[in-house]
TORKOL-4160 file (C-alpha; in steps of 0.2 Angstrom, whole numbers, padded with zeros to 4 digits, m for minus):
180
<pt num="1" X="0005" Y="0043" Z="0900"/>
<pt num="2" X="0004" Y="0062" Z="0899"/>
<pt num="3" X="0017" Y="0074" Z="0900"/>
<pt num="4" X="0013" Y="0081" Z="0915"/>
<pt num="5" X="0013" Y="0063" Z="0925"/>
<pt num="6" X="0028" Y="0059" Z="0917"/>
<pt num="7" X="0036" Y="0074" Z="0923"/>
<pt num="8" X="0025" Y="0070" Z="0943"/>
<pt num="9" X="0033" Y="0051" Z="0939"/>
<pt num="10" X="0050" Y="0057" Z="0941"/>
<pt num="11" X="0049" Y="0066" Z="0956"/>
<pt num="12" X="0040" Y="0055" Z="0968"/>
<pt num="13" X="0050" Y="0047" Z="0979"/>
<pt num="14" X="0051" Y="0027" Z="0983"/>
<pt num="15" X="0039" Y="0016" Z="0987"/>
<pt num="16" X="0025" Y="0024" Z="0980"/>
<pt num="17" X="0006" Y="0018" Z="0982"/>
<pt num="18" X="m0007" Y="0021" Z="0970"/>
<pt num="19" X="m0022" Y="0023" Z="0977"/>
<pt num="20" X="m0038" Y="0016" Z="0964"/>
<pt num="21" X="m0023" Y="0011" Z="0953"/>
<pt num="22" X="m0036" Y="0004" Z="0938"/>
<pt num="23" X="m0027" Y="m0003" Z="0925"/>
<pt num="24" X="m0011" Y="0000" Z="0933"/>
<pt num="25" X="m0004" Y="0014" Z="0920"/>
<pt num="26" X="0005" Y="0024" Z="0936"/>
<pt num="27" X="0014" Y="0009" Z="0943"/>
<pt num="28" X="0018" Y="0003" Z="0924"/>
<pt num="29" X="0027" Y="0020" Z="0923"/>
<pt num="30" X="0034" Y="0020" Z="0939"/>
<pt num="31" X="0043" Y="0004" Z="0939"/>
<pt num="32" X="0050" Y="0009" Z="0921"/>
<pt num="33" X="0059" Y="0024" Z="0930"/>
<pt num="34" X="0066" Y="0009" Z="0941"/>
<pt num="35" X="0054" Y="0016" Z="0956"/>
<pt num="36" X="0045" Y="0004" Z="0968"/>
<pt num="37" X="0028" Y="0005" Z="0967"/>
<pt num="38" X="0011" Y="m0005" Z="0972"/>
<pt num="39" X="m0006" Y="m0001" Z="0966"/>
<pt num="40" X="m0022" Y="m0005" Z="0974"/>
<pt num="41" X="m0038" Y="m0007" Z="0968"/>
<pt num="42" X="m0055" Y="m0014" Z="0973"/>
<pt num="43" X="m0062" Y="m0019" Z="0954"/>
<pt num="44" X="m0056" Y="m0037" Z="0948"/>
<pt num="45" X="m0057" Y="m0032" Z="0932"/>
<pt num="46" X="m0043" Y="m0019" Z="0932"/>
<pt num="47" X="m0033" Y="m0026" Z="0943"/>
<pt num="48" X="m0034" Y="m0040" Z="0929"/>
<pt num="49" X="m0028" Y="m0025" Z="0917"/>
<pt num="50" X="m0015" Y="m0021" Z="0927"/>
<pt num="51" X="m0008" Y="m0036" Z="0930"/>
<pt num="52" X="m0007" Y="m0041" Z="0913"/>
<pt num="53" X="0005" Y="m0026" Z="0909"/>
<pt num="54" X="0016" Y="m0032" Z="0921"/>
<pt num="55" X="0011" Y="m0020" Z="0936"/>
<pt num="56" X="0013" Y="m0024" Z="0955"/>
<pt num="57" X="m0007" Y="m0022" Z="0961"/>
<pt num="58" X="m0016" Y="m0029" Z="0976"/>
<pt num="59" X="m0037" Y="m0033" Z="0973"/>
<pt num="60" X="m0041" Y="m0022" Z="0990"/>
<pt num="61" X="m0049" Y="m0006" Z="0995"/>
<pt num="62" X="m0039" Y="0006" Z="1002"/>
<pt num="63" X="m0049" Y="0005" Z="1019"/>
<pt num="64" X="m0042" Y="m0014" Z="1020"/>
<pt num="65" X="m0027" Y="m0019" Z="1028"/>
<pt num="66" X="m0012" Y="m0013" Z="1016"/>
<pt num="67" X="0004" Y="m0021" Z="1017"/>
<pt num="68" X="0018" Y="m0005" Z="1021"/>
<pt num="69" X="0006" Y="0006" Z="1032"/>
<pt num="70" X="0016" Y="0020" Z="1037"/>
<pt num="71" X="0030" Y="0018" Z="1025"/>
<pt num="72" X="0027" Y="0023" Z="1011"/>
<pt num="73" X="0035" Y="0039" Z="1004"/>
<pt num="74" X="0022" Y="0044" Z="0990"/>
<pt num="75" X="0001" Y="0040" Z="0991"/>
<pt num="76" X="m0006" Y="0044" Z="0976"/>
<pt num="77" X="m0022" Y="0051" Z="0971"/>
<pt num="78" X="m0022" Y="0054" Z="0953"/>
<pt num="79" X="m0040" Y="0056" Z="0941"/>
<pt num="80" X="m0052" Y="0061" Z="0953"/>
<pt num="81" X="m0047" Y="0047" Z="0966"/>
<pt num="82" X="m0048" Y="0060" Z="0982"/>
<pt num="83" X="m0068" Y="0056" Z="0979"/>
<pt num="84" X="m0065" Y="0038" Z="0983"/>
<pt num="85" X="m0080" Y="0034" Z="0996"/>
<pt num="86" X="m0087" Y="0051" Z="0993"/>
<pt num="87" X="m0080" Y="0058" Z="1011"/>
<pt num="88" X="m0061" Y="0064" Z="1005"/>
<pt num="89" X="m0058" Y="0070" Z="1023"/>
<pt num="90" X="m0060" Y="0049" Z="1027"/>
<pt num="91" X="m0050" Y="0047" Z="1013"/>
<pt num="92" X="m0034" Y="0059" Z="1018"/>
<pt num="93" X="m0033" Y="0052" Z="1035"/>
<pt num="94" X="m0032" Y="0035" Z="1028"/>
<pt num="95" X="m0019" Y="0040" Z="1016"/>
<pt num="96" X="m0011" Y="0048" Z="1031"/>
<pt num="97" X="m0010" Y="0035" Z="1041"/>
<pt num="98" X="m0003" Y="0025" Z="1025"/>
<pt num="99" X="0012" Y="0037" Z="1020"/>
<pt num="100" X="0028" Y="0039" Z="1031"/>
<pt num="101" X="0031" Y="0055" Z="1043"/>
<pt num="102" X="0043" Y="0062" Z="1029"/>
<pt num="103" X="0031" Y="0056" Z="1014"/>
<pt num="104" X="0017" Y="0066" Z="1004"/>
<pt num="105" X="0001" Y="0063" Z="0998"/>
<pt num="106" X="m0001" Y="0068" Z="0979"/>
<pt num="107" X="m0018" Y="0072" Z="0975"/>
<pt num="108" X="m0026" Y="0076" Z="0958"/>
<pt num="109" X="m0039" Y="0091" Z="0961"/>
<pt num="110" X="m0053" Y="0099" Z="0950"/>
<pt num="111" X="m0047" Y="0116" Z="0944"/>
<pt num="112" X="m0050" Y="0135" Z="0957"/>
<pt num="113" X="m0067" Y="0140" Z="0956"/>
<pt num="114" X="m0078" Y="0123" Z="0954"/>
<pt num="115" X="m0089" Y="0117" Z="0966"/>
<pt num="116" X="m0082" Y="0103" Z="0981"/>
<pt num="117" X="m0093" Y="0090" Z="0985"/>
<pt num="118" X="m0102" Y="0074" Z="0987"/>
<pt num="119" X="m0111" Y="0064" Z="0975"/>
<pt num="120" X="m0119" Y="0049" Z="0971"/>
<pt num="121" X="m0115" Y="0045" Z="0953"/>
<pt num="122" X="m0113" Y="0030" Z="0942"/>
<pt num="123" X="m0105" Y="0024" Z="0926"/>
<pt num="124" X="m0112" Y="0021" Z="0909"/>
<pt num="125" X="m0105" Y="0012" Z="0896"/>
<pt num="126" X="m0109" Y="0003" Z="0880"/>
<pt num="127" X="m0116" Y="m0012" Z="0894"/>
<pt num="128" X="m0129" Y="0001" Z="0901"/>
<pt num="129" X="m0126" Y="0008" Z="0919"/>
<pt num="130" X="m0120" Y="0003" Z="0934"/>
<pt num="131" X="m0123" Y="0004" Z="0949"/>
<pt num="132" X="m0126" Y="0020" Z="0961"/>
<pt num="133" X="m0109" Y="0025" Z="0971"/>
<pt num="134" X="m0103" Y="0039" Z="0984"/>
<pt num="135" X="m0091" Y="0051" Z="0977"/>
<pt num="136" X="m0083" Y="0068" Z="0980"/>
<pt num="137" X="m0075" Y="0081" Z="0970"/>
<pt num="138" X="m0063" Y="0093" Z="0978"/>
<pt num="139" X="m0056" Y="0109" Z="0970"/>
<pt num="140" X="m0041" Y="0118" Z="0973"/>
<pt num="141" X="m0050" Y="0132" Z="0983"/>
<pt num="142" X="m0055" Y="0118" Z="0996"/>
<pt num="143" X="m0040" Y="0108" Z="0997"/>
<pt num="144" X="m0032" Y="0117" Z="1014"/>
<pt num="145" X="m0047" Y="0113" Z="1024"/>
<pt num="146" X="m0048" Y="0096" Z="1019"/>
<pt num="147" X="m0031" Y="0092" Z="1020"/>
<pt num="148" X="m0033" Y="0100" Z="1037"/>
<pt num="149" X="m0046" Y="0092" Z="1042"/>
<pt num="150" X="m0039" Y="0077" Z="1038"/>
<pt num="151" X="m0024" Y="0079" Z="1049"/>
<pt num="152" X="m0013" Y="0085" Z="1033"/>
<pt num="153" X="m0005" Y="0101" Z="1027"/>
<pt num="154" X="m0003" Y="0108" Z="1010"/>
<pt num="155" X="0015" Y="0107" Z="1005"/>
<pt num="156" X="0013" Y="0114" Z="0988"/>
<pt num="157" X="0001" Y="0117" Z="0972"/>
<pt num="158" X="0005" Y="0112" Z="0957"/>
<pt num="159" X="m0005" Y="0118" Z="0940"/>
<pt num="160" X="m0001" Y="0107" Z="0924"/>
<pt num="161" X="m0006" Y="0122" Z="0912"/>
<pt num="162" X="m0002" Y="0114" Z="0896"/>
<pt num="163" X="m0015" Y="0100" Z="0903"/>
<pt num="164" X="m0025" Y="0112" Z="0914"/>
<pt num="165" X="m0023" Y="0098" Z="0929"/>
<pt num="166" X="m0020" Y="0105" Z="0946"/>
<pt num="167" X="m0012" Y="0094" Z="0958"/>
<pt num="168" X="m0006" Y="0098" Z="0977"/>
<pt num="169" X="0007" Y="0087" Z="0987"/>
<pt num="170" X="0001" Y="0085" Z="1006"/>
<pt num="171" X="0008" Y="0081" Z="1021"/>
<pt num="172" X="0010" Y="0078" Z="1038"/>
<pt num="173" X="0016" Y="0091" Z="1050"/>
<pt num="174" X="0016" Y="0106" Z="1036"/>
<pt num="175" X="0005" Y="0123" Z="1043"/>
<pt num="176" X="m0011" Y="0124" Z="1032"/>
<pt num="177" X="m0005" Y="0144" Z="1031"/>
<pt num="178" X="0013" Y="0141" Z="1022"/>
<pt num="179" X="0003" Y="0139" Z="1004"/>
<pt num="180" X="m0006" Y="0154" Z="0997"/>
């Protein structure tokens, strides 16, 4: 765990869904703070990771039926997880739909100045390649008119400068022109 999620850990607030939770390292963290949290993810294989460190995680994709709709007070999108699916405007109004009127959406974005967009990439590892999958990429200066497009606001931006991460907390109901 890094500094600066260790530091985002403790201010979330309970229950927290981790959206594409991997091997489960945010909800590991999270229920060591004493803070309820559920991770999803569609890959057997990390859910099997996760699972053995003793995180709560659910094998599903987070267009499936997810048990707390509505309620949760945190979504989280952390490394890159707003490209889920390639389309992050789909992706925000599922998280919106997910997290409760009062709740934010926590989203992990490339830096100001790189490119948004969808891509079709794949991973390669000492097995060889897998297969071909839609993804996005969005960037700090795109944010607002995803989020708004997405039916969420930015509520505030949040640059990690000893990590050079850039993360922004959205949510419902917040005017896309309160954050500069």
């Amino acid at each position: 765990m890094t500094e600066s999620e260790r530091l985002l850990l403790a201010g979330m607030a309970a229950p927290v869904l981790d959206v594409g939770c991997g091997p489960g390292r945010v909800v590991e963290g999270l229920g060591r703070l004493g803070v309820t949290a559920l991770g999803v993810d569609p890959l057997a294989g990390a859910v099997a990771l996760a699972q053995r460190r003793g995180a709560p995680v659910l094998q599903r994709s987070v267009f499936d039926p997810l048990p707390g709709a509505g309620r949760w007070m945190t979504v989280v999108l952390l490394d890159g997880n707003v490209g889920i699916g390639g389309d992050p405007v789909r992706l925000l109004a599922r998280c919106r739909d997910l997290v409760a009127d009062a709740g934010s959406v926590l989203v992990e974005l490339e830096p100001p100045g790189c490119r948004s967009g969808a891509h079709r990439v794949r991973l390669e590892g000492h097995a060889g390649f897998g297969p071909w999958f839609e993804w996005a990429v969005v960037s700090v200066d795109a944010v607002a008119g995803v989020a708004s497009a997405a039916g969420l606001g930015v509520r505030a931006i949040h640059h990690a400068t000893n990590e050079d991460r850039w993360f922004a907390a959205l949510a419902k109901g917040v005017d896309a022109s309160a954050v500069a």
